[in-house]
C-alpha positions as a printed Julia matrix, in Angstrom:
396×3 Matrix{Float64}:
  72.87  118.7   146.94
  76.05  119.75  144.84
  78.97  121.36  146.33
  80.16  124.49  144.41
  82.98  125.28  145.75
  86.5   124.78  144.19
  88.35  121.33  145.48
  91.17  122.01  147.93
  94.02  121.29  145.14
  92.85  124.29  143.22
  92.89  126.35  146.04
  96.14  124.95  147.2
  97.5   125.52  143.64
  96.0   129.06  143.21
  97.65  129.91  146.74
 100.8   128.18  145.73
 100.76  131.06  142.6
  99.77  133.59  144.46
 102.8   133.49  146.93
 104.87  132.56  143.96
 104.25  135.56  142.33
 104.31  137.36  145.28
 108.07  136.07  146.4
 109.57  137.13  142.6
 107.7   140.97  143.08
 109.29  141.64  146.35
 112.78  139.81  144.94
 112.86  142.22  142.19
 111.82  145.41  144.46
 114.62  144.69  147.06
 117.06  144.56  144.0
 115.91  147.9   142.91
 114.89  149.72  146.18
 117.89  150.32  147.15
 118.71  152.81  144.09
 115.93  153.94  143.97
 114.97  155.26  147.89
 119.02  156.62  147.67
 118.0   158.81  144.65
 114.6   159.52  146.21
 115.59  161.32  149.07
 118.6   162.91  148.21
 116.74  164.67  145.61
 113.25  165.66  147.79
 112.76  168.04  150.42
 109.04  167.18  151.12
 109.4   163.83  152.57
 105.54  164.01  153.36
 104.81  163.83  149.56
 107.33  161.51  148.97
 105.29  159.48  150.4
 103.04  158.97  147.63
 105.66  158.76  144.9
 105.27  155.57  142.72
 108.55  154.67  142.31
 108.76  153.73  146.21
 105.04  152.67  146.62
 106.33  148.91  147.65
 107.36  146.96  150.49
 111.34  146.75  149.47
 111.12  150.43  149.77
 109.53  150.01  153.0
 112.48  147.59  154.03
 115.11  149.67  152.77
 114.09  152.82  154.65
 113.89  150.53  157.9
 117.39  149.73  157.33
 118.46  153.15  156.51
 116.15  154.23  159.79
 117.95  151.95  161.84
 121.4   152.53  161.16
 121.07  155.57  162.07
 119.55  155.21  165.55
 122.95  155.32  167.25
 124.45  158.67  165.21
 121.54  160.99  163.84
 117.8   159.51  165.83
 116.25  162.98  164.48
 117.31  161.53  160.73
 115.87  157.93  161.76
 112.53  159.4   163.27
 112.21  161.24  159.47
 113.2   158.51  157.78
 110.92  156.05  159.77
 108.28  158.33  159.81
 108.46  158.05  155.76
 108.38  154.23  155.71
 105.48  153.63  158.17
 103.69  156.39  156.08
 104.38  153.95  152.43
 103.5   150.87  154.64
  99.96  152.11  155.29
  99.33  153.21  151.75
 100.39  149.97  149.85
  98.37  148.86  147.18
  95.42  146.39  147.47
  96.04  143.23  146.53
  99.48  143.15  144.95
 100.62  141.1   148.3
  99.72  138.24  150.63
  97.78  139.69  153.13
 100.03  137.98  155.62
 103.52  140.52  153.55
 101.58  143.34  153.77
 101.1   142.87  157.66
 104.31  141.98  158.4
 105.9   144.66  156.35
 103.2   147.36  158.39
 104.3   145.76  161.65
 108.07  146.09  161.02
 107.6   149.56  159.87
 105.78  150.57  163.04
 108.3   148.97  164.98
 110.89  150.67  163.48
 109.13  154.24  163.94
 108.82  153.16  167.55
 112.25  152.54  168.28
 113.11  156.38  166.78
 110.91  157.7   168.55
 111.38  156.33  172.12
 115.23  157.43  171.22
 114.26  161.06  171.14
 112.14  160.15  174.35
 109.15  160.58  173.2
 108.13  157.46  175.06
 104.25  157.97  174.85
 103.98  157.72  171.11
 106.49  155.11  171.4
 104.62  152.86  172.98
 101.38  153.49  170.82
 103.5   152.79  167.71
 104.87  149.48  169.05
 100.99  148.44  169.88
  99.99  149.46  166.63
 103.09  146.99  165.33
 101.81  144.49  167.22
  98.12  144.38  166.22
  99.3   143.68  162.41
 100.99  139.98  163.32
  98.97  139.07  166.18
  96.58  137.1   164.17
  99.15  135.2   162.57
 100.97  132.59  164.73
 103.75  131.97  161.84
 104.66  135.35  163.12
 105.61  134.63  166.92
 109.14  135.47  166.62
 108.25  138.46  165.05
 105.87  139.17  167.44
 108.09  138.92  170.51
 110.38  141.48  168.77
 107.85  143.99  168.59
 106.65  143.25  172.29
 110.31  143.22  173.27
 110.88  146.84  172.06
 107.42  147.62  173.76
 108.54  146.31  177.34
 111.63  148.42  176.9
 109.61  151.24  176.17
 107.2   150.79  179.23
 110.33  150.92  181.68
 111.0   154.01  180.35
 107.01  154.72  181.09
 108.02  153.73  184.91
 104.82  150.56  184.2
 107.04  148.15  185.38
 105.18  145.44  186.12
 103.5   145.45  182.54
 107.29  145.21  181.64
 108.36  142.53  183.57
 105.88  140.11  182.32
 106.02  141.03  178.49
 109.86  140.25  179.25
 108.95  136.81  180.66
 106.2   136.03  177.68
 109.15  136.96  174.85
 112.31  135.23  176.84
 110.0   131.8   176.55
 109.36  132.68  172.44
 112.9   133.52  172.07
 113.99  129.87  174.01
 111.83  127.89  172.14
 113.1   129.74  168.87
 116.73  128.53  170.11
 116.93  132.73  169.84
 120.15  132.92  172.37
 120.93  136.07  171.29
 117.63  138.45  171.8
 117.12  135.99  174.72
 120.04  137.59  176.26
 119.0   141.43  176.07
 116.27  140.36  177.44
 118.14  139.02  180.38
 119.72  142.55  180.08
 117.03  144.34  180.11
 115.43  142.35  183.08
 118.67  143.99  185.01
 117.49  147.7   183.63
 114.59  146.76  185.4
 116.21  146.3   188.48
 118.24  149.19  188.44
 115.37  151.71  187.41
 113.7   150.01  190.82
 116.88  150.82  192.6
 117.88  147.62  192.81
 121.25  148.25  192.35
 123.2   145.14  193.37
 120.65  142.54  192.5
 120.84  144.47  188.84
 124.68  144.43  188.62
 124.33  140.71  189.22
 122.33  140.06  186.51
 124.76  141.88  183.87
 127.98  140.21  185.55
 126.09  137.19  185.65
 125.67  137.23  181.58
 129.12  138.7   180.98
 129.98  135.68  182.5
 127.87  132.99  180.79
 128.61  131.13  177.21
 125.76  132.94  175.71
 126.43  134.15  172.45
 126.13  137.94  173.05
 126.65  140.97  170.62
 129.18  143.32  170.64
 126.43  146.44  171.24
 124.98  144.47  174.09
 128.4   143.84  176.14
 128.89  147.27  175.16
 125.76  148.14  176.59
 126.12  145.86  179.68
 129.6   147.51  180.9
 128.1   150.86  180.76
 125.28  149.55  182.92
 127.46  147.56  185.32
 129.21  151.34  185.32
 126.26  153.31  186.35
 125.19  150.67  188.99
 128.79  150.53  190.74
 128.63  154.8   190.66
 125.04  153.88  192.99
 127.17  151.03  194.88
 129.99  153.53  195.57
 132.42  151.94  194.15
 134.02  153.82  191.86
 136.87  152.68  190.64
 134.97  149.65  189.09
 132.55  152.11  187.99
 135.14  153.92  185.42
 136.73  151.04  184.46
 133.34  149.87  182.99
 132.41  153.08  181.53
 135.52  153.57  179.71
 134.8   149.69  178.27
 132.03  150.45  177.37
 132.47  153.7   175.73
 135.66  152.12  173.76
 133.09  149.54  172.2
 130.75  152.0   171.47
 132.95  153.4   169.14
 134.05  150.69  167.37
 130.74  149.95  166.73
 130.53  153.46  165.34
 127.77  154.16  167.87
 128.56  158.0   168.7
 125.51  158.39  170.72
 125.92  155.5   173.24
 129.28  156.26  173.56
 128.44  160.18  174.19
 125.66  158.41  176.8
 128.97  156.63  178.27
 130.51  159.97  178.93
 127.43  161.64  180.37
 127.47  158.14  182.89
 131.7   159.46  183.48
 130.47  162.99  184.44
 128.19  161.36  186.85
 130.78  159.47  188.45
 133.05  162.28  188.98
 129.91  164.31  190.42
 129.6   161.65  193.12
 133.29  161.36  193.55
 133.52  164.71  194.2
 135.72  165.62  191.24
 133.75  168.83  190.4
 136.04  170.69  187.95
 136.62  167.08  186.37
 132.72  167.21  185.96
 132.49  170.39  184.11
 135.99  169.87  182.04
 134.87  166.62  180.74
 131.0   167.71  180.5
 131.17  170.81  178.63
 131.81  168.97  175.25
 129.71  166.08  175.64
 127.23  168.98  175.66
 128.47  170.44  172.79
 128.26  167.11  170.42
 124.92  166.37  171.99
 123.85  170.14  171.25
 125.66  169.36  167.28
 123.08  166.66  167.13
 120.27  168.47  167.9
 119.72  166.48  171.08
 118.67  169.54  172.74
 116.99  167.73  176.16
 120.46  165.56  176.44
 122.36  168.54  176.0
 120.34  170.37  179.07
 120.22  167.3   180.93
 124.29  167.23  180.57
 124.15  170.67  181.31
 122.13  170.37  185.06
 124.7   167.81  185.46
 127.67  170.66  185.07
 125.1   173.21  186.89
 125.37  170.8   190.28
 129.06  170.68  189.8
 129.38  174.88  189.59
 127.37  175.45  192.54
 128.91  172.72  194.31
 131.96  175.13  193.53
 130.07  178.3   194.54
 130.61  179.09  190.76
 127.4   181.01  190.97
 127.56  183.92  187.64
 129.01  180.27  185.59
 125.68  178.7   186.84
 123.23  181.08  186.21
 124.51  181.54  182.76
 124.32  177.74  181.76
 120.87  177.47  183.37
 119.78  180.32  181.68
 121.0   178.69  178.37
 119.46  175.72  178.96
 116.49  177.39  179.18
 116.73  179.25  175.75
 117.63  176.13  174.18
 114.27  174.17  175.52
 112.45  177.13  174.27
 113.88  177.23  170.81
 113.2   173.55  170.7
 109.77  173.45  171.81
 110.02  170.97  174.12
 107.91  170.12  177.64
 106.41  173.4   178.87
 106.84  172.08  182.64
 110.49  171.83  182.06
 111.12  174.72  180.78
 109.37  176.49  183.84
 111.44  174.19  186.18
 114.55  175.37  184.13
 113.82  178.8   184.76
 113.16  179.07  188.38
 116.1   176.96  188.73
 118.24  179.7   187.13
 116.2   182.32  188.94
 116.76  181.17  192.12
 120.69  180.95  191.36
 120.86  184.86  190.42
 118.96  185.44  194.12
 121.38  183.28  195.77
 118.73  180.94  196.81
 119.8   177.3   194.86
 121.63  174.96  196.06
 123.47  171.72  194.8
 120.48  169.73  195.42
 118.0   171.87  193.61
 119.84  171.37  190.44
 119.68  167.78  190.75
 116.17  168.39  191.46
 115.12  169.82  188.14
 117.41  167.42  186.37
 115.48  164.26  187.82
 112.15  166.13  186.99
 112.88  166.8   183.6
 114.11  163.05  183.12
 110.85  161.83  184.82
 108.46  164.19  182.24
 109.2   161.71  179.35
 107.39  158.93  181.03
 104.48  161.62  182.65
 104.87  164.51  180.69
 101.96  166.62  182.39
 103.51  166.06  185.67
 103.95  168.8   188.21
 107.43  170.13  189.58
 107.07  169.71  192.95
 107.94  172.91  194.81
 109.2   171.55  198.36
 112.12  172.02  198.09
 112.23  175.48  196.06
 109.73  176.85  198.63
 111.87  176.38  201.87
 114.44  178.45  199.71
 112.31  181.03  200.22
């Protein structure tokens, strides 16, 4: 009986082509992209439709608008959320057959990474983590892809700390640490030391996290400038929880400093929200709402509208801890007009405003405001969670 199909050298040549061809495409599109994705979208309003223009129906356009995304995590994450949003839309409506199957589902993972990362920086931590499982499903088949892979699972860990599913965390952390080793990856195998020590902390494990961040400020490992930046504000927060304060600011301000040469405005605004906390628990309250009120203001200038209130509950506290009542009621009250105005998480808002109605009865108290500021915090990992009214109902 005669065989029919082609012998394995004209396959191998055929597929040798095929990649060929397929390497000097995406050369010449990352040469042009650039240009061309600049022009694109400083000239259209209707990023939806953009979408479908031909010029930018290819994966260097896709990488380009990653980049662009990316960059702009750390100064405008509305912007990066848009501009993700656009990419991960082009990614899904490439054209059939102009790339290895392989490019086209590494460039759909990497742009569904990307829009996961935006998104879980506007906490919106739900849809983060369905976009990084989405990323994930395009490489799994493909174990060429492993280091890509344990990016994308990397950024999905983070995500389900902020989704308080720890233990799912913890081992995703483990699974990538080993890829990462065996890739002689030193670098991401490092944040994820890091982030093992968020872990920690978000489980109150305040000491045994701080250890883990001196621990790696003190190795040889070849660490990035954003992640010691990172680590010193973490160190920061966990020495406010230690009590010891002094240690505490010293860390902040590091890590603030670096966050600005970095020209990362929004990690280094995150420092200064982590300052206003220390002053809170030192005590310090008209240090809290002097150095508070324009951290507010630049996070409000960004249109980081649940940052801004959260900064906001944080200057609340400090007022009533001042029996600064009228000041209080007025910022709570504003708070609440801006979470209305921006649409955000019904249950918040109605925390918000019995918050501010029981300051104009007299009724709140320090605690109460920190109440409503933990509750709002807690909403992006459950968002249909329910305020629990304890507290507000032996007010009354």
């Amino acid at each position: 009986m005669s065989d029919d199909r082609p012998p394995i050298s004209f396959i191998l040549r055929s597929r040798f082509r095929e990649f060929s061809l397929a390497a000097d495409r995406i050369r010449e599109e990352r040469h042009s992209a650039p240009f061309t994705v600049g022009r694109l979208l400083k000239t259209h309003n209707n990023w939806a439709a953009l979408a479908r223009h031909p010029d930018i129906q290819n994966s260097g356009a896709v990488e380009v608008l990653g980049r662009i995304a990316n960059e702009a995590l750390n100064s405008d994450p509305q912007y990066a959320l848009s501009v993700a949003t656009l990419a991960a839309n082009i990614a899904e409506s490439l054209p059939e057959g102009v790339y290895p199957v392989i490019n086209v589902a590494q460039v759909r993972s990497h742009a569904w990474k990307d829009y996961g990362k935006a998104l879980r920086y506007v906490a919106r931590v739900p849809e983060a983590i369905e976009a990084f499982e989405r990323s994930a499903t395009y490489i799994e088949p493909y174990g060429g892809l492993m280091h890509d892979l344990a990016i994308v699972r990397f950024n999905l860990a983070v995500a389900l700390q902020e989704a308080n599913r720890h233990a799912e965390s913890l081992l995703l952390l483990h699974q990538c640490k080993k890829i990462f080793r065996d890739y002689r990856d030193a670098r991401n195998a490092a944040l994820v030391t890091y982030t093992e020590g968020v872990l920690l902390q978000r489980l109150n494990k305040f000491r045994e996290a701080r250890e883990t961040y001196l621990l790696l400020l003190a190795s040889t490992t070849d660490i990035t400038k954003e992640t010691l930046a990172s680590l010193h504000q973490s160190i920061g927060h966990c020495c406010v929880d230690l009590g010891d304060f002094e240690q505490a600011e010293a860390n902040f301000l590091r890590g603030i400093a670096l966050h600005r040469e970095l020209g990362q405005p929004l990690q280094a605004l995150k420092g200064e929200l982590g300052l206003g906390r220390l002053y809170l628990r030192r005590g310090d309250y008209h240090l809290v709402v002097s150095h508070l009120r324009p951290v507010r203001r630049q996070f409000i200038r960004k249109s980081l509208f649940e940052e801004a209130g959260l900064c906001g509950l944080e200057i609340v506290q400090a007022l009533l801890l001042q029996n600064r009542l009228p000041e209080a009621e007025n910022l709570a009250r504003k708070i609440v007009h801006e979470f209305v105005t921006a649409d955000l998480n019904s249950r918040a808002i109605t925390a918000l405003a019995y918050l501010a109605e029981a300051i104009s009865t007299r009724k709140a108290t320090p605690d109460l405001a920190h109440d409503v500021r933990e509750y709002v915090i807690s909403l992006r990992a459950t968002p249909e969670r329910d305020f629990e009214l304890t507290r507000l109902r032996a007010l009354e």
